[in-house]
BAVEX-130383 format. One record per residue: residue number from 1; x, y, z of N, C-alpha, C in turn. Coordinates in nm, 2 decimals, padded with zeros to 4 digits. Example, Ala and Ser with C-alpha at 12.3 -4.5 7.8 and 13.67 -1.06 7.14 Angstrom:
<rs>
[1 [01.32 -00.57 00.78] [01.23 -00.45 00.78] [01.32 -00.33 00.78]]
[2 [01.28 -00.22 00.71] [01.37 -00.11 00.71] [01.29 00.00 00.79]]
</rs>
This chain:
<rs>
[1 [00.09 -00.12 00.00] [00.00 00.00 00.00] [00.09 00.12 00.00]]
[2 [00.09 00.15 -00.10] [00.20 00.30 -00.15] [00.31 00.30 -00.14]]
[3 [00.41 00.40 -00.07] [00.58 00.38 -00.07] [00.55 00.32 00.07]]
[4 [00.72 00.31 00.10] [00.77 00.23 00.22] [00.72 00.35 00.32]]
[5 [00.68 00.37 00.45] [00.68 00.47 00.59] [00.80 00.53 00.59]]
[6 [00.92 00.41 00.59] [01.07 00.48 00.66] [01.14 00.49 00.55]]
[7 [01.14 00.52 00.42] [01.21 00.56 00.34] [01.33 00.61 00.38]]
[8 [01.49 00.60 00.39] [01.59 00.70 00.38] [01.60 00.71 00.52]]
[9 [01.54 00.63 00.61] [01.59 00.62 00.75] [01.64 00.50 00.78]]
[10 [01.70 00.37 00.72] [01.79 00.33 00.70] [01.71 00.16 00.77]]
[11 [01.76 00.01 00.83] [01.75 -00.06 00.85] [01.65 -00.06 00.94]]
[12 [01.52 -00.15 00.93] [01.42 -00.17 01.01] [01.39 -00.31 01.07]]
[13 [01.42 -00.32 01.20] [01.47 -00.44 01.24] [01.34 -00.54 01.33]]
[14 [01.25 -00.44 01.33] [01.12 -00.50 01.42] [01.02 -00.44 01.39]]
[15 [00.91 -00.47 01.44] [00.72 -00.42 01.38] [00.64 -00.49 01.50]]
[16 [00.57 -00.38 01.53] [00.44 -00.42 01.63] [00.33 -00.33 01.63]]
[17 [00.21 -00.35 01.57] [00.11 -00.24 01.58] [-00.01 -00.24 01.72]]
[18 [-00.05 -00.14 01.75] [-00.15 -00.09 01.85] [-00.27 00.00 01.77]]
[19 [-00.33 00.06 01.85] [-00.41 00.19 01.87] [-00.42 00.23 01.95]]
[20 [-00.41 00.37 01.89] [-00.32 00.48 01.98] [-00.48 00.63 01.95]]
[21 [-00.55 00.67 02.06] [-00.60 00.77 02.02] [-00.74 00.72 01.93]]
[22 [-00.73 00.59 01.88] [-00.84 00.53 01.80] [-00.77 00.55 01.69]]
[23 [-00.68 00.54 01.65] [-00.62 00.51 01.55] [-00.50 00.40 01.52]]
[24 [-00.50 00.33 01.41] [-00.42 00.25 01.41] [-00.26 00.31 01.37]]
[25 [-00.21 00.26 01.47] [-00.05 00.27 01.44] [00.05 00.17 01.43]]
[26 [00.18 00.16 01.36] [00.32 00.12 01.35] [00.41 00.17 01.46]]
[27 [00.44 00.05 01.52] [00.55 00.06 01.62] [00.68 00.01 01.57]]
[28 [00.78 00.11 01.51] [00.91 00.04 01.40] [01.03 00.08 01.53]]
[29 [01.09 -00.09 01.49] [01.28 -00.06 01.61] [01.37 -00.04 01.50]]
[30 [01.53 00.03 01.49] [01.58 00.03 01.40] [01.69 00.00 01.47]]
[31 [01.83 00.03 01.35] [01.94 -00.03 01.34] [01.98 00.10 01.44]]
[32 [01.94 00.21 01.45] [02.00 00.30 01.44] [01.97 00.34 01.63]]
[33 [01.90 00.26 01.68] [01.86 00.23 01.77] [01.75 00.26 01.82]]
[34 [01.70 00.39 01.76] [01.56 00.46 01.72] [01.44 00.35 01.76]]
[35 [01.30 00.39 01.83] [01.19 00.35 01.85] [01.11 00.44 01.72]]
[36 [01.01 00.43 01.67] [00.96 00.50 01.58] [00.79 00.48 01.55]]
[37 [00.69 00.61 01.58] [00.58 00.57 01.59] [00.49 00.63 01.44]]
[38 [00.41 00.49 01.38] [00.36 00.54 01.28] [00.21 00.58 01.22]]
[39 [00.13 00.69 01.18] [00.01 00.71 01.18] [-00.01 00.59 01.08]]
[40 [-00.10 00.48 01.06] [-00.10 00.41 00.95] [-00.22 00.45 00.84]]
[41 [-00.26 00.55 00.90] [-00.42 00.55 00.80] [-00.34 00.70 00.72]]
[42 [-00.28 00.80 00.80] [-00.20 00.89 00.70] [-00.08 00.90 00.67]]
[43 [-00.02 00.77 00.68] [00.11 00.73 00.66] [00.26 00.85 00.68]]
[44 [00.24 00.89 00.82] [00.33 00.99 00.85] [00.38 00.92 01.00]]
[45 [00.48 01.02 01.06] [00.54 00.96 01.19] [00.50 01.04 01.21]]
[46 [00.43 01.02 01.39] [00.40 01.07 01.50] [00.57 01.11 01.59]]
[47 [00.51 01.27 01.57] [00.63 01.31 01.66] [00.77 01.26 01.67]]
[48 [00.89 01.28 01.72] [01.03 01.25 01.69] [01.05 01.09 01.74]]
[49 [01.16 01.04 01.71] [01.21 00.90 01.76] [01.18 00.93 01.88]]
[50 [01.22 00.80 01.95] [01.21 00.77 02.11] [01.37 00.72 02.14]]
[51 [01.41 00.78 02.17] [01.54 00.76 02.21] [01.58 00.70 02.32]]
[52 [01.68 00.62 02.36] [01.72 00.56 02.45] [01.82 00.44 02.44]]
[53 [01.76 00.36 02.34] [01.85 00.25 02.33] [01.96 00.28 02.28]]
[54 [02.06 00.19 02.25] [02.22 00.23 02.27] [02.31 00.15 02.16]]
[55 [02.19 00.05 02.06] [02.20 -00.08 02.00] [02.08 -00.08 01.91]]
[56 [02.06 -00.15 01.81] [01.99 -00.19 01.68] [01.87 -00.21 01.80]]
[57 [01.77 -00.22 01.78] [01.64 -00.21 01.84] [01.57 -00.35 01.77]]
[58 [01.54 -00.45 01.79] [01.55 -00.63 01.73] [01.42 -00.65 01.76]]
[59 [01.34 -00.64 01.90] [01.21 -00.65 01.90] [01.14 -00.52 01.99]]
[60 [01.03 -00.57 01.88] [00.91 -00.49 01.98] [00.79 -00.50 01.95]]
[61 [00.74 -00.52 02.13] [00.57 -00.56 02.11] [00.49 -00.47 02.19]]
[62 [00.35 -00.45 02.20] [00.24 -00.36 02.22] [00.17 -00.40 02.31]]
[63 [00.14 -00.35 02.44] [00.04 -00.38 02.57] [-00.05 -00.22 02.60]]
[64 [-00.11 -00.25 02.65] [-00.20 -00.16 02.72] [-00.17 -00.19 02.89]]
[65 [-00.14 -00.04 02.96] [-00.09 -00.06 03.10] [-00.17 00.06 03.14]]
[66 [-00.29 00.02 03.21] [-00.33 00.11 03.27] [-00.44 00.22 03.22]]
[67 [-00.47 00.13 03.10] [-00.53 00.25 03.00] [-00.50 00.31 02.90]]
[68 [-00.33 00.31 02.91] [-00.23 00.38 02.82] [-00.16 00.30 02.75]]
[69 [-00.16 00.33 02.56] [-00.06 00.26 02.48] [00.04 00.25 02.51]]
[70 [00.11 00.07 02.51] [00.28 00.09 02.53] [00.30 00.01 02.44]]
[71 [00.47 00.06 02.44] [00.55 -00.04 02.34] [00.65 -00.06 02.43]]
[72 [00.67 -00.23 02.41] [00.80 -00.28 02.54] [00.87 -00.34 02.35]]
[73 [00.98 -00.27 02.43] [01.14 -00.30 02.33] [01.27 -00.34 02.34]]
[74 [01.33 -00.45 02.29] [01.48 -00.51 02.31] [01.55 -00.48 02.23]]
[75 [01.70 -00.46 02.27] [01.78 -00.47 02.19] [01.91 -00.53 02.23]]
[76 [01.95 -00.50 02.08] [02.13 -00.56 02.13] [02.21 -00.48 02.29]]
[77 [02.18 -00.37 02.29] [02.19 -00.28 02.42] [02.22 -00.39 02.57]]
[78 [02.11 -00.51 02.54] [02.11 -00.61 02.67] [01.97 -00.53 02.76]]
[79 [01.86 -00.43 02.68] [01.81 -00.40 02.76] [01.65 -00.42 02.72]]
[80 [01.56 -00.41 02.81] [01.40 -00.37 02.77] [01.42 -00.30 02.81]]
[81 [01.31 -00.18 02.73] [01.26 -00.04 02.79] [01.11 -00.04 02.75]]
[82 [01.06 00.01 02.83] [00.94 00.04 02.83] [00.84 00.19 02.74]]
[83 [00.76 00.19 02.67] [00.72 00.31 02.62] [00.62 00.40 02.63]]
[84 [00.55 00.50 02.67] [00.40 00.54 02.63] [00.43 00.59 02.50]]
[85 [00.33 00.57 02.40] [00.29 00.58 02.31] [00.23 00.76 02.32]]
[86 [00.15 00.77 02.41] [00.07 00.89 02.33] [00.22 01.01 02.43]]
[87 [00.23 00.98 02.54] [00.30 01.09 02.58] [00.49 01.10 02.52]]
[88 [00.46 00.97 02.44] [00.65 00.93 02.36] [00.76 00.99 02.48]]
[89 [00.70 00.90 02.60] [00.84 00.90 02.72] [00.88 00.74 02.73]]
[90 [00.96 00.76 02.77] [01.03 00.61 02.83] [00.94 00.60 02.97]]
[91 [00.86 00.46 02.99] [00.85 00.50 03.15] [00.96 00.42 03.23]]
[92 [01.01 00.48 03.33] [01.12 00.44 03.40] [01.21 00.42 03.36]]
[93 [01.29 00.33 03.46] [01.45 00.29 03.40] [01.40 00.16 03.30]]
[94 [01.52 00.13 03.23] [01.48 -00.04 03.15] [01.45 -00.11 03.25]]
[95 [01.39 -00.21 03.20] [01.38 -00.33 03.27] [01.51 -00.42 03.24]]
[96 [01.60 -00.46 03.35] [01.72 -00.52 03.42] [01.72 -00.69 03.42]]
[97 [01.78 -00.73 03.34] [01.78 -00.87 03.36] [01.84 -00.98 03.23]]
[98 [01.86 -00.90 03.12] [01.92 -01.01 03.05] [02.08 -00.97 03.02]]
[99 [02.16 -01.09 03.05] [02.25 -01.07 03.03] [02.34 -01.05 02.84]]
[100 [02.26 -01.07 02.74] [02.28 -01.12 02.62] [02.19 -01.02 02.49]]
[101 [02.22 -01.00 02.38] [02.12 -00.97 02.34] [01.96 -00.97 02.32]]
[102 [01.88 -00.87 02.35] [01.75 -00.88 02.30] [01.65 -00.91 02.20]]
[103 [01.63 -01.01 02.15] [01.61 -01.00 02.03] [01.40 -01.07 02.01]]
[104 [01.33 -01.10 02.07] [01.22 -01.14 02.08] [01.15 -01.07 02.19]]
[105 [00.98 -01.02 02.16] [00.90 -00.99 02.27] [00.76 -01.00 02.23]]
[106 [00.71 -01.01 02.31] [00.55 -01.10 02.30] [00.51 -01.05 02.43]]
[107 [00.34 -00.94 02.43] [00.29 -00.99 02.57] [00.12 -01.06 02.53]]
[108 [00.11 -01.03 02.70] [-00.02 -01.11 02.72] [-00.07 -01.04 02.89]]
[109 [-00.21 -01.09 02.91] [-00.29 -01.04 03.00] [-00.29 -01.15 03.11]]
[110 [-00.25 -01.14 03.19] [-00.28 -01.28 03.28] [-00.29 -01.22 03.44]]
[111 [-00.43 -01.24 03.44] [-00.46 -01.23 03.57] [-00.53 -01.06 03.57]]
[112 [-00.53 -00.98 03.50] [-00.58 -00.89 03.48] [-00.42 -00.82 03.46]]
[113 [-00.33 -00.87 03.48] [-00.19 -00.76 03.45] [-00.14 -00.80 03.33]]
[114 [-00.11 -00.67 03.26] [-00.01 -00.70 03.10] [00.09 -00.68 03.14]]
[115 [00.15 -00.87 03.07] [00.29 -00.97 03.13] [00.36 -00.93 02.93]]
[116 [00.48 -00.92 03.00] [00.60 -00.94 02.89] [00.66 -01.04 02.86]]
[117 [00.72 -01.11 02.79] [00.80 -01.24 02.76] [00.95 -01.17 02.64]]
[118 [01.03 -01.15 02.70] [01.16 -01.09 02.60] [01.21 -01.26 02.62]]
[119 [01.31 -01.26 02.52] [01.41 -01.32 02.49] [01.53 -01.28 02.43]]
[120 [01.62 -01.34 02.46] [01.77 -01.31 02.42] [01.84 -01.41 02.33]]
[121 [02.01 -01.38 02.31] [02.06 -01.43 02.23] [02.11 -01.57 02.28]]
[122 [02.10 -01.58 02.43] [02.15 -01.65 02.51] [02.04 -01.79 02.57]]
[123 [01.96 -01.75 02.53] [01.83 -01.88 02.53] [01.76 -01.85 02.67]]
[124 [01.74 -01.69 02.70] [01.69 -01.66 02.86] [01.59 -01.63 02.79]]
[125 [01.46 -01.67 02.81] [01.30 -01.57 02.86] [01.28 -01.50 02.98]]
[126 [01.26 -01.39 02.98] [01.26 -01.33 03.15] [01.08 -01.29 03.08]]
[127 [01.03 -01.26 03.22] [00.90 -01.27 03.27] [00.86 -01.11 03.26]]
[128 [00.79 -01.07 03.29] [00.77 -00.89 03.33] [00.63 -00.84 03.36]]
[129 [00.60 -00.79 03.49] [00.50 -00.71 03.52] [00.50 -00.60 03.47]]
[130 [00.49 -00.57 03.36] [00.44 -00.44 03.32] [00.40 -00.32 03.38]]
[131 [00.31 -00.32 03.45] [00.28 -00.23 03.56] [00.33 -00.20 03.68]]
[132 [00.39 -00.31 03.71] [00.55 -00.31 03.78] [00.64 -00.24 03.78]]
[133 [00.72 -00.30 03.60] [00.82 -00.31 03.57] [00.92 -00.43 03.68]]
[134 [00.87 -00.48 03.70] [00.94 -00.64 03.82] [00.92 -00.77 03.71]]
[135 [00.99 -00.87 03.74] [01.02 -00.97 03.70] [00.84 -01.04 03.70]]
[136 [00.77 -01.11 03.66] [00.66 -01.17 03.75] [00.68 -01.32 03.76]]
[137 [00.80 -01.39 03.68] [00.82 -01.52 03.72] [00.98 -01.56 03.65]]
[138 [01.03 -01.65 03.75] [01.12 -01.72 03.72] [01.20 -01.73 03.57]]
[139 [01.27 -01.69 03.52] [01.33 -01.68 03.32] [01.30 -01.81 03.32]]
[140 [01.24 -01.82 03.21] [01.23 -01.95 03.14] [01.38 -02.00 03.03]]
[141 [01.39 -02.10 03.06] [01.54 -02.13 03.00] [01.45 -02.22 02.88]]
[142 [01.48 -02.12 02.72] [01.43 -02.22 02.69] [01.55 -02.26 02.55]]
[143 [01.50 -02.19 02.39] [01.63 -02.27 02.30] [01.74 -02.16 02.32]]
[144 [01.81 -02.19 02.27] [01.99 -02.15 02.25] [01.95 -02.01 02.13]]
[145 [02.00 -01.92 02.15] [01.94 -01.80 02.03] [01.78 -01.75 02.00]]
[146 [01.75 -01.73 02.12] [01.60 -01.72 02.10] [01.57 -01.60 02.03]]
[147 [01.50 -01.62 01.89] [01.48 -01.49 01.78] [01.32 -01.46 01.78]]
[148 [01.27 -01.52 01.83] [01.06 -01.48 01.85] [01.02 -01.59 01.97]]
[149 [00.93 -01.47 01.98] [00.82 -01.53 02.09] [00.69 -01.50 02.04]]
[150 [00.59 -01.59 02.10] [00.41 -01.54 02.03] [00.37 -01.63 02.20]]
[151 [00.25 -01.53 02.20] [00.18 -01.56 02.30] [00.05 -01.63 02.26]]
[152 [-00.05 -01.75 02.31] [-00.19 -01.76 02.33] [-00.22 -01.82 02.39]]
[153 [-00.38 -01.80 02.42] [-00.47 -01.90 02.53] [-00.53 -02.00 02.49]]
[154 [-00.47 -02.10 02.51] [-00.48 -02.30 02.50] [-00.60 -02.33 02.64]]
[155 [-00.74 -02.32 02.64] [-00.78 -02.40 02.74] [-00.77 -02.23 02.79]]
[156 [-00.76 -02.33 02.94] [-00.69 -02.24 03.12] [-00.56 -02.19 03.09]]
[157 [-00.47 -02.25 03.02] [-00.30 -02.19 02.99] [-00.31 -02.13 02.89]]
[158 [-00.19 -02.02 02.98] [-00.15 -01.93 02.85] [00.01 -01.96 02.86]]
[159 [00.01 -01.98 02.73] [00.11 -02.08 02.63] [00.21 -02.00 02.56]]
[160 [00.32 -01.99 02.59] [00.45 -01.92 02.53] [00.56 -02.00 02.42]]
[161 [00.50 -01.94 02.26] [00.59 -02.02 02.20] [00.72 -01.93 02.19]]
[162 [00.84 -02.03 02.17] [00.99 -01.98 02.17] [01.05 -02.03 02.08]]
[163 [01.05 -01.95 01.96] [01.15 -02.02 01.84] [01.30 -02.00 01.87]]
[164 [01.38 -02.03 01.79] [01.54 -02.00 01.82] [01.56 -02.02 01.70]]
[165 [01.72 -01.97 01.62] [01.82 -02.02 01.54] [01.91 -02.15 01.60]]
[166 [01.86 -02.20 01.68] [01.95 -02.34 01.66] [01.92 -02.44 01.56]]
[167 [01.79 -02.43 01.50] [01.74 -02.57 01.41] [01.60 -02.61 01.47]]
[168 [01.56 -02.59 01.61] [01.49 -02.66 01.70] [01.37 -02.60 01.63]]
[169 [01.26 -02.68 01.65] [01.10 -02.68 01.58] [01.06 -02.54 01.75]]
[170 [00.97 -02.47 01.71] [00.86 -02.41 01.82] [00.84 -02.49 01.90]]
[171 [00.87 -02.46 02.05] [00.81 -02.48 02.16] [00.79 -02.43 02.27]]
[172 [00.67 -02.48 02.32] [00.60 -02.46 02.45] [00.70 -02.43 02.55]]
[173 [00.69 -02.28 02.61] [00.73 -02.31 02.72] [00.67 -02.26 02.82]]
[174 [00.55 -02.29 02.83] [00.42 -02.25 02.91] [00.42 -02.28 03.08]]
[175 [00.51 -02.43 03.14] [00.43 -02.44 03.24] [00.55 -02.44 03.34]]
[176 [00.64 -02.36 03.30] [00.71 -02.24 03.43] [00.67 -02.15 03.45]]
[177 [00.62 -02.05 03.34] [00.54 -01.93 03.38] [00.43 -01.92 03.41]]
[178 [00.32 -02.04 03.39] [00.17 -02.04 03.43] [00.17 -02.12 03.54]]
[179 [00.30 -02.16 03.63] [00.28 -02.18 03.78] [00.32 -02.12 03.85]]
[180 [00.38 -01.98 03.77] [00.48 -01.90 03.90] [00.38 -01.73 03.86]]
[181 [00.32 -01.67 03.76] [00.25 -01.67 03.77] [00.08 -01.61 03.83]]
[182 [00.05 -01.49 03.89] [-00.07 -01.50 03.99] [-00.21 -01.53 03.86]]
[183 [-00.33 -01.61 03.93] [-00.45 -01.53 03.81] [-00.39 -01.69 03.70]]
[184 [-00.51 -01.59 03.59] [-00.47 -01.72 03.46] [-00.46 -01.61 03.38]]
[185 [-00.46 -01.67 03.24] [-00.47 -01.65 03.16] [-00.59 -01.53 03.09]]
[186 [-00.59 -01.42 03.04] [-00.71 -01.37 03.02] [-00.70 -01.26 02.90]]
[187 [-00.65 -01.31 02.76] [-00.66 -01.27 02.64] [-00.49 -01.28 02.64]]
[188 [-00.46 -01.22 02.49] [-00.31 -01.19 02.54] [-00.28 -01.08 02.33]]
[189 [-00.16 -01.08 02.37] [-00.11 -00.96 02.29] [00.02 -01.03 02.21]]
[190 [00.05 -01.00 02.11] [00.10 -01.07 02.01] [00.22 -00.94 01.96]]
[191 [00.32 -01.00 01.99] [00.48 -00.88 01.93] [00.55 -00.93 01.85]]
[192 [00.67 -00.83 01.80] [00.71 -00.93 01.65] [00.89 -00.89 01.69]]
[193 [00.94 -00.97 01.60] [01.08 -00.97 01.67] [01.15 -00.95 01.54]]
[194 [01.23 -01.07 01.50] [01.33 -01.11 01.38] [01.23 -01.17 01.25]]
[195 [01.32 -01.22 01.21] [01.28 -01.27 01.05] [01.24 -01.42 01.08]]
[196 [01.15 -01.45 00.99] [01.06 -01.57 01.00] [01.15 -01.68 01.02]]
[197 [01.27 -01.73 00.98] [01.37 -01.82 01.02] [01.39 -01.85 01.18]]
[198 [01.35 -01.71 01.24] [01.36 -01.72 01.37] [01.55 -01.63 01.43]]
[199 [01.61 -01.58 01.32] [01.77 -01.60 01.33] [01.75 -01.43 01.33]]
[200 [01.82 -01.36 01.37] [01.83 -01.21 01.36] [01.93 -01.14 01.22]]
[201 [01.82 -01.10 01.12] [01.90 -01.06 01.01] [02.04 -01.01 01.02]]
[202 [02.08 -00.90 01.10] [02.22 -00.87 01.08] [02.32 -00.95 01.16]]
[203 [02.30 -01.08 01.18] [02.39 -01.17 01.26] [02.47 -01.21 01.09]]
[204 [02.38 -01.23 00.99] [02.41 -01.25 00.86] [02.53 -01.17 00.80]]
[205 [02.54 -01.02 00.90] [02.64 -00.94 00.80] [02.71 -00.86 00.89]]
[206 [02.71 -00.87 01.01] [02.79 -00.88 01.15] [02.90 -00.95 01.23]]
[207 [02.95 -00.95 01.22] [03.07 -01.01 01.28] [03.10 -00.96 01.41]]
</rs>
């Protein structure tokens, strides 16, 4: 549907959309480390980058905290940060806990609180209260290179798939975090990371 959004702003490394205001928007991470918010019905950027990150920007996915549009973001940096959308501040400091590249993020609703699921390059899932900003369960140790995560509700469980670049098929790694945990499962929110292989494009031309 017409030209590219980011024309001449250089590598676009992640995609997650919301509504923002009743409108639909693009939530773009870049190489350049840049967060970037997009009107999609008038195909313009909302207001300047979101600055902060320190590293190529690899994933990013979309929750509602409180009432208010967010975008939670990883990067190579080793960090999550958190976003408002309509006021384009960071809220808080990042969120603290991966030792390795960021490269996957997925949330979901469990228990009435919007939960985060990041992964890294190192095969950590860490957990996250969003409303927090706290851990809300134990890292899930799951493949080696974890490049996406997708969240849904199976039944009573809400079910965390974890792809990786090792070779390994999608899997479940649902039932460390739906025991540790408060509440169940109660809709969930879907973020987008790397390239469908599961492998993070510039690993290809990076050294």
């Amino acid at each position: 549907m017409g030209e590219p959004l980011d024309r001449g702003i250089g590598r676009m490394c992640a995609v997650a959309t919301t509504v923002l205001d009743g409108r639909p928007v693009a939530v773009t991470g870049h190489a350049d480390g840049a967060v970037r918010v997009w009107d999609l019905a008038d195909r313009v950027q909302i207001g300047e980058r979101l600055a902060g990150h320190t590293d190529w920007v690899e994933a990013v996915a979309t929750a509602v905290v409180d009432g208010r549009a967010v975008a939670v973001t990883g990067s190579n940096d080793k960090t999550v940060r958190v976003w408002d959308l309509a006021d384009q501040v960071q809220i808080g400091e990042p969120l603290a806990g991966h030792t390795d590249e960021v490269h996957a993020a997925a949330t979901a609703v469990v228990g009435g609180r919007p939960i985060a699921f990041t992964g890294d390059f190192g095969g950590k899932v860490q957990v996250w209260d969003l409303a927090t900003g706290r851990t809300a369960a134990e890292p899930l140790e799951a493949h080696a290179e974890v490049g996406a995560v997708a969240t849904a509700v199976v039944g009573s469980r809400l079910i965390a798939l974890v792809g990786s670049g090792d070779g390994t098929d999608l899997g479940p790694a649902h039932q460390q975090a739906n025991r540790r945990t408060p509440g169940g499962p109660q809709g969930h929110g879907l973020g987008s990371g790397d390239d469908p292989g599961g492998r993070p494009a510039h690993r290809r031309h990076r050294q």
